[in-house]
Backbone atoms as SQL, in Angstrom:
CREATE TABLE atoms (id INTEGER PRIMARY KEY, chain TEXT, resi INTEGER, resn TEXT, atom TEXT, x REAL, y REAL, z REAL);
INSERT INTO atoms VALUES
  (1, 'A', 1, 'UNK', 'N', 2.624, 4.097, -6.581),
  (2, 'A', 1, 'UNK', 'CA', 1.510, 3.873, -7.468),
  (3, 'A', 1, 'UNK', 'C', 0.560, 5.067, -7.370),
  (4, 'A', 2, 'UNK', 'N', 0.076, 5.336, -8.427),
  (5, 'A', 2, 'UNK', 'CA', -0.816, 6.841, -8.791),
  (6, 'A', 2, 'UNK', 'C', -2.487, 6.220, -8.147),
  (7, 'A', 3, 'UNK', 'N', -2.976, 7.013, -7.930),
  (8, 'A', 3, 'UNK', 'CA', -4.277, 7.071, -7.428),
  (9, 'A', 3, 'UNK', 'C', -5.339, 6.541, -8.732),
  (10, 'A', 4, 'UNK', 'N', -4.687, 7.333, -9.803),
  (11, 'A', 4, 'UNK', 'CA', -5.601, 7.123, -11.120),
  (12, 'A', 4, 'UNK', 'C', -5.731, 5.592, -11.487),
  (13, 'A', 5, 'UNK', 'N', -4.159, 5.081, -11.114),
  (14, 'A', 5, 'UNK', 'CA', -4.285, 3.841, -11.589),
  (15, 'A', 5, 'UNK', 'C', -4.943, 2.549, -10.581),
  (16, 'A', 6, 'UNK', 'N', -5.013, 3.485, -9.108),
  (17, 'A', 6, 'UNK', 'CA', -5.777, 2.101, -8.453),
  (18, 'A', 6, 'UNK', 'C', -7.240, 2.143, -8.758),
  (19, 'A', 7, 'UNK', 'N', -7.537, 3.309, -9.245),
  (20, 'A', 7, 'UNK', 'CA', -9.325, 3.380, -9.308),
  (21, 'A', 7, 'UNK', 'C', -9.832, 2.823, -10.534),
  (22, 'A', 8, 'UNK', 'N', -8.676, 2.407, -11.323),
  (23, 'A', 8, 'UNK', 'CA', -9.118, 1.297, -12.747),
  (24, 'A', 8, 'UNK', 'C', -8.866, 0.138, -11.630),
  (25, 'A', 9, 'UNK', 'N', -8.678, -0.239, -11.098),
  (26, 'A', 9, 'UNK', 'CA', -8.666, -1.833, -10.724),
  (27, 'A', 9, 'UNK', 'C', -10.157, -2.245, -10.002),
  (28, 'A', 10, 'UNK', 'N', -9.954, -3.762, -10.046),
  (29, 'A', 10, 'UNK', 'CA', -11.331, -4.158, -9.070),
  (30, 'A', 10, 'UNK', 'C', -11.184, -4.396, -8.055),
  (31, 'A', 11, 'UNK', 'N', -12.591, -4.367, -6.931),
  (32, 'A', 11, 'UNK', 'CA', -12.095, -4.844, -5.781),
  (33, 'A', 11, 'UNK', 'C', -10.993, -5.543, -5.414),
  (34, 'A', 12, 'UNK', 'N', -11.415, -6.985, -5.970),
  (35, 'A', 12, 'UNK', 'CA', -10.652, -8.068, -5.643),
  (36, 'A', 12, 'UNK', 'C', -8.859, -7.725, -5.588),
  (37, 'A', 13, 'UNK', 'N', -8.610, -6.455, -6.847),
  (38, 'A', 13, 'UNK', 'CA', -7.148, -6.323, -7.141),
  (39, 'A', 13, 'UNK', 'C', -6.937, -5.345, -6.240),
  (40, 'A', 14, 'UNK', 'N', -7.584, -4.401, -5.678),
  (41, 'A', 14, 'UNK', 'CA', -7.197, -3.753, -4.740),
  (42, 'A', 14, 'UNK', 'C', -7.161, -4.284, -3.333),
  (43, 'A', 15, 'UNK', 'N', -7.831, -5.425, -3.168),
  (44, 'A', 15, 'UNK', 'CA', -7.168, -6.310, -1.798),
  (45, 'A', 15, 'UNK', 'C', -6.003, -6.751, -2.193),
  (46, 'A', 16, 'UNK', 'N', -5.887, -7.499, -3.072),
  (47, 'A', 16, 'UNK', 'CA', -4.833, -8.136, -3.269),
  (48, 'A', 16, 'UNK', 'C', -3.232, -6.960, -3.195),
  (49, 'A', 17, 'UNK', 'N', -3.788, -5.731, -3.298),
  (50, 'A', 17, 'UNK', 'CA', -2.234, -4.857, -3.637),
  (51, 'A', 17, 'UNK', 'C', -2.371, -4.521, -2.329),
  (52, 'A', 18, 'UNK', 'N', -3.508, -4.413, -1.382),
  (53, 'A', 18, 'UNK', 'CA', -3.409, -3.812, -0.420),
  (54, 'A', 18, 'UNK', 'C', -2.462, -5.168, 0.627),
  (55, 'A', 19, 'UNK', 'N', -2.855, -6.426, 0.639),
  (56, 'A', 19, 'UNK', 'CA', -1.979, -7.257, 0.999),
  (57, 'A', 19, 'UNK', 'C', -0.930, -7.065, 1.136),
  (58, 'A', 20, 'UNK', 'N', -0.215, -7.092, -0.188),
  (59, 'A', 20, 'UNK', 'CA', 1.414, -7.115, -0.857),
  (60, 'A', 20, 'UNK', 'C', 1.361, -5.729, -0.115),
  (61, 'A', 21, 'UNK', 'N', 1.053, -4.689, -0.138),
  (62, 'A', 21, 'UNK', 'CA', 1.748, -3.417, 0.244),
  (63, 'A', 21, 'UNK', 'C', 1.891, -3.952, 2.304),
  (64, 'A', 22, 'UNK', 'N', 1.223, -4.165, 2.257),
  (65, 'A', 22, 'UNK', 'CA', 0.908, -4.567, 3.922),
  (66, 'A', 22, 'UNK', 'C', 2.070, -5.501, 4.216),
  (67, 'A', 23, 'UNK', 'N', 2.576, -6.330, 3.668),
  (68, 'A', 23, 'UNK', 'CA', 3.645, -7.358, 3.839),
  (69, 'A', 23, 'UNK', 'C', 5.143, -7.088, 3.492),
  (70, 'A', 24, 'UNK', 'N', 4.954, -5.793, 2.027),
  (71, 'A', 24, 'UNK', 'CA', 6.120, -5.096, 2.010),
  (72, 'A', 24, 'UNK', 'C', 6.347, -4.430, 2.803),
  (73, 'A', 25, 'UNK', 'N', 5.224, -3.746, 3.861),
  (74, 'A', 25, 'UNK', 'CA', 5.493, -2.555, 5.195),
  (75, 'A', 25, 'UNK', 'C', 6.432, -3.367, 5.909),
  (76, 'A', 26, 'UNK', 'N', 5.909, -4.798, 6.249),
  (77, 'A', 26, 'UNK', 'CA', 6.276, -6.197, 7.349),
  (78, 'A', 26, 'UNK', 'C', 7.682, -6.303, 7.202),
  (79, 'A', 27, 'UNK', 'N', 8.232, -6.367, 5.955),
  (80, 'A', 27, 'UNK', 'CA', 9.872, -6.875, 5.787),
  (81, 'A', 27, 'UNK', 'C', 10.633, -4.997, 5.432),
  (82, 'A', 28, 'UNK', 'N', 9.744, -4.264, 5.640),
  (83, 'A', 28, 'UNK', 'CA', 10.851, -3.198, 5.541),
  (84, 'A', 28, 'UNK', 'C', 11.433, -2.413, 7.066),
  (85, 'A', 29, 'UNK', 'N', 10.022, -3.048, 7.671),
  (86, 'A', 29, 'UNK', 'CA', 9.903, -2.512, 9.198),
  (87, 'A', 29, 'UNK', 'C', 11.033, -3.592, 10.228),
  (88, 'A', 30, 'UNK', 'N', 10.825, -4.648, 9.290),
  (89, 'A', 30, 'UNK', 'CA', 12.097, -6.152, 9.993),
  (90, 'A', 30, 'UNK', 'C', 13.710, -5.704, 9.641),
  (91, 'A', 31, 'UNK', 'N', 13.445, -5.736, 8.174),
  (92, 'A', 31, 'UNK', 'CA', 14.816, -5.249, 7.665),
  (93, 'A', 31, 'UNK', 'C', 15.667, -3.903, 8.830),
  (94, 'A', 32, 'UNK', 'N', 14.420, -2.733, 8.865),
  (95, 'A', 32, 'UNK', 'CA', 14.617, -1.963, 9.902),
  (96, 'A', 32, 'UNK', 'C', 15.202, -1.771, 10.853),
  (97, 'A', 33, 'UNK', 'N', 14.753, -2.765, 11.609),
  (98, 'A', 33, 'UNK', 'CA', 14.879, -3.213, 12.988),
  (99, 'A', 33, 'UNK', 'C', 15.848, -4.043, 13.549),
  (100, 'A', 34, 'UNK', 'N', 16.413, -4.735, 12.534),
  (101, 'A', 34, 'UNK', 'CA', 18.456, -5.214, 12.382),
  (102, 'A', 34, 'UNK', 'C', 19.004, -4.704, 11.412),
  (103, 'A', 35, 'UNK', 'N', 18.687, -3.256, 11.283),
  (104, 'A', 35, 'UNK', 'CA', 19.693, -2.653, 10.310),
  (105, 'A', 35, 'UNK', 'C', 20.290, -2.974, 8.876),
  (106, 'A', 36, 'UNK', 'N', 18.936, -3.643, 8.663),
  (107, 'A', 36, 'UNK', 'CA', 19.877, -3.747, 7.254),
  (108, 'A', 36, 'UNK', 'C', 19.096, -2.626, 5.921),
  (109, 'A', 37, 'UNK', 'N', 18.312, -2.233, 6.304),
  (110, 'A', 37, 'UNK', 'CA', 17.417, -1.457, 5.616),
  (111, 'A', 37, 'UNK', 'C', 18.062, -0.390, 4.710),
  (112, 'A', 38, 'UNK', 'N', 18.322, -0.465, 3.367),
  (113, 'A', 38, 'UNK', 'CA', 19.215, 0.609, 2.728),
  (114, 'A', 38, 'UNK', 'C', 18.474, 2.290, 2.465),
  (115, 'A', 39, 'UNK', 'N', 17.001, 2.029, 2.018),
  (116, 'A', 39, 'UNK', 'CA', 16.114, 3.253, 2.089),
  (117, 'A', 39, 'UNK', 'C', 15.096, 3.033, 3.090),
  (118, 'A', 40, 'UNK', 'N', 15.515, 3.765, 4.225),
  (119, 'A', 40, 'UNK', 'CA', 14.347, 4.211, 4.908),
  (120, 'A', 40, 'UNK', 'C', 13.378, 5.262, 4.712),
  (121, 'A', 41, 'UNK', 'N', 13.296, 5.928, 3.489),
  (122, 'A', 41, 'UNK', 'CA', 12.046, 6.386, 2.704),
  (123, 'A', 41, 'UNK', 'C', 11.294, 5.655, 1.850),
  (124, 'A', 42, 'UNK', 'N', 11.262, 4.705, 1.990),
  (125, 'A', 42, 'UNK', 'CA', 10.603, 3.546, 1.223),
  (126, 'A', 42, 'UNK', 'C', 9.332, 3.232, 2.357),
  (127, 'A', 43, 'UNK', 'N', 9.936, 2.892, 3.527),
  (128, 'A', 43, 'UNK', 'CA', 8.654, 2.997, 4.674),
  (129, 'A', 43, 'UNK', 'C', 7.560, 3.516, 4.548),
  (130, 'A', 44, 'UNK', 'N', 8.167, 5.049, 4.538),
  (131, 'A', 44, 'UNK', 'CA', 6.845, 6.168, 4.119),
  (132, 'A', 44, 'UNK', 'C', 6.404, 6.004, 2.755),
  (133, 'A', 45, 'UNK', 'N', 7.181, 5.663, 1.930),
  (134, 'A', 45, 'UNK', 'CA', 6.251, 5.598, 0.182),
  (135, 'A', 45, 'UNK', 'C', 5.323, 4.425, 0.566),
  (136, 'A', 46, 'UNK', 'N', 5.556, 3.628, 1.190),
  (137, 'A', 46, 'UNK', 'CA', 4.567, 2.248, 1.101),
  (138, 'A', 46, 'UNK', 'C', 3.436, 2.771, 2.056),
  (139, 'A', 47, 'UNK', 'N', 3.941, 3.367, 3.122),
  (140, 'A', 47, 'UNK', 'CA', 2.421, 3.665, 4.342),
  (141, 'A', 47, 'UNK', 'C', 1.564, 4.591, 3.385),
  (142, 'A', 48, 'UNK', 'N', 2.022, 5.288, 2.177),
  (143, 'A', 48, 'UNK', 'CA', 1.415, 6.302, 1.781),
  (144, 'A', 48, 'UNK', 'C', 0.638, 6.160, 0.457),
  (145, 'A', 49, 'UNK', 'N', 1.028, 4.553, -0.113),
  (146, 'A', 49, 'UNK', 'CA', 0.384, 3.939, -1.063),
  (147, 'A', 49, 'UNK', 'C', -0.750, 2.960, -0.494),
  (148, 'A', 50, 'UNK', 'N', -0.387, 2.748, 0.805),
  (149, 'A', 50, 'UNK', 'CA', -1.493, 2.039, 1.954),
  (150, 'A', 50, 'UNK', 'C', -2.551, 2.874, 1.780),
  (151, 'A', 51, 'UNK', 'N', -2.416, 3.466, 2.138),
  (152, 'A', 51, 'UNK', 'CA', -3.503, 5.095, 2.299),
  (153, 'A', 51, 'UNK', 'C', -4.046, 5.127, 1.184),
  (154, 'A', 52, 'UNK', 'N', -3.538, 5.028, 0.184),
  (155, 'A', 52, 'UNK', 'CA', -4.237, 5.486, -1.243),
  (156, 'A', 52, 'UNK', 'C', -5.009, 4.849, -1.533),
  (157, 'A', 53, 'UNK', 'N', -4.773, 3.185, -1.611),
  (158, 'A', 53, 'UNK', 'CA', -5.491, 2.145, -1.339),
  (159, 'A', 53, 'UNK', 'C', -6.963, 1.956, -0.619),
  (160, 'A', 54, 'UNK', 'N', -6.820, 2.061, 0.164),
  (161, 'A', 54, 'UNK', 'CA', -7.536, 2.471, 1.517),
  (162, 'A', 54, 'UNK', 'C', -8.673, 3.623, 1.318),
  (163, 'A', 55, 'UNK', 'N', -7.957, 4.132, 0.723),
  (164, 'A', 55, 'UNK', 'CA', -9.465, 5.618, 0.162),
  (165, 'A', 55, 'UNK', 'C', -9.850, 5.629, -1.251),
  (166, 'A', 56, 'UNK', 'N', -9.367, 4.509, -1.779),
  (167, 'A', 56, 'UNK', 'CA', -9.825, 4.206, -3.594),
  (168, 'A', 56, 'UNK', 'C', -11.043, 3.505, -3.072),
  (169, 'A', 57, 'UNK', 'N', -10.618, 2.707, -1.912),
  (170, 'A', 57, 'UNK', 'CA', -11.632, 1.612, -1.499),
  (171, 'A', 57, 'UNK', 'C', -12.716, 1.988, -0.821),
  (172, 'A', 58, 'UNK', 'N', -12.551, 2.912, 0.191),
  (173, 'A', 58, 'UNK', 'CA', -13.664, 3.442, 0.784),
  (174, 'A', 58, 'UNK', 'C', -14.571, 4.607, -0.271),
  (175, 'A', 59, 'UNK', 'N', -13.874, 5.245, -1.513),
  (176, 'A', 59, 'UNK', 'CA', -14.584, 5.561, -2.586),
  (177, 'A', 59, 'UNK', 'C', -15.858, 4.728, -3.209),
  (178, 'A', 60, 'UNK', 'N', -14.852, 3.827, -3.226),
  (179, 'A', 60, 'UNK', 'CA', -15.768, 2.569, -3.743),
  (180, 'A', 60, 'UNK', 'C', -16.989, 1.957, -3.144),
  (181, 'A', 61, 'UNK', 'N', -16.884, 2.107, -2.228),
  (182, 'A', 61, 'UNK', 'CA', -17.797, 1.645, -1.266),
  (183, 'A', 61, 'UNK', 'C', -19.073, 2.807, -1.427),
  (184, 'A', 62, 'UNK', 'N', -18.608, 3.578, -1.061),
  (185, 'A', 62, 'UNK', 'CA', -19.425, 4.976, -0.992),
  (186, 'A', 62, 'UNK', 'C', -20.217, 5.247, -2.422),
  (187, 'A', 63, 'UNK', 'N', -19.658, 4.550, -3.235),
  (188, 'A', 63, 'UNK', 'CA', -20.314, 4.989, -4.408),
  (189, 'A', 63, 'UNK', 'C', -21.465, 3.961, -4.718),
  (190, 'A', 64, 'UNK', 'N', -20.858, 2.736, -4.425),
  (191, 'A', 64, 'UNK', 'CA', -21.812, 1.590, -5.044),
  (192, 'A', 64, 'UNK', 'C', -22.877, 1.568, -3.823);
């Protein structure tokens, strides 16, 4: 997910994706961990949409 498009959302939707991204980390890191995991670059795309998240939000903060 693009940066542009989390900074149109609202709070509320950026918890909510930050959740789901947080829970997709949970079952990719499980999947992982008994081998069944087919892309293990998916890990890093999600820690790195975490992040994006994470600094749309602290934008946000900072601004209001």
């Amino acid at each position: 997910m693009k940066a542009t498009e989390l900074r149109e959302l609202s709070a509320a939707e950026l918890n909510q994706k930050l959740a789901e991204l947080k829970q997709e980390l949970f079952n990719l890191r499980f999947q992982h961990a008994v081998n069944q995991l087919e892309n293990p670059g998916r890990i890093e795309a999600v820690k790195r949409d975490i992040a994006r998240v994470k600094t749309v939000q602290r934008a946000n903060e900072l601004n209001h």
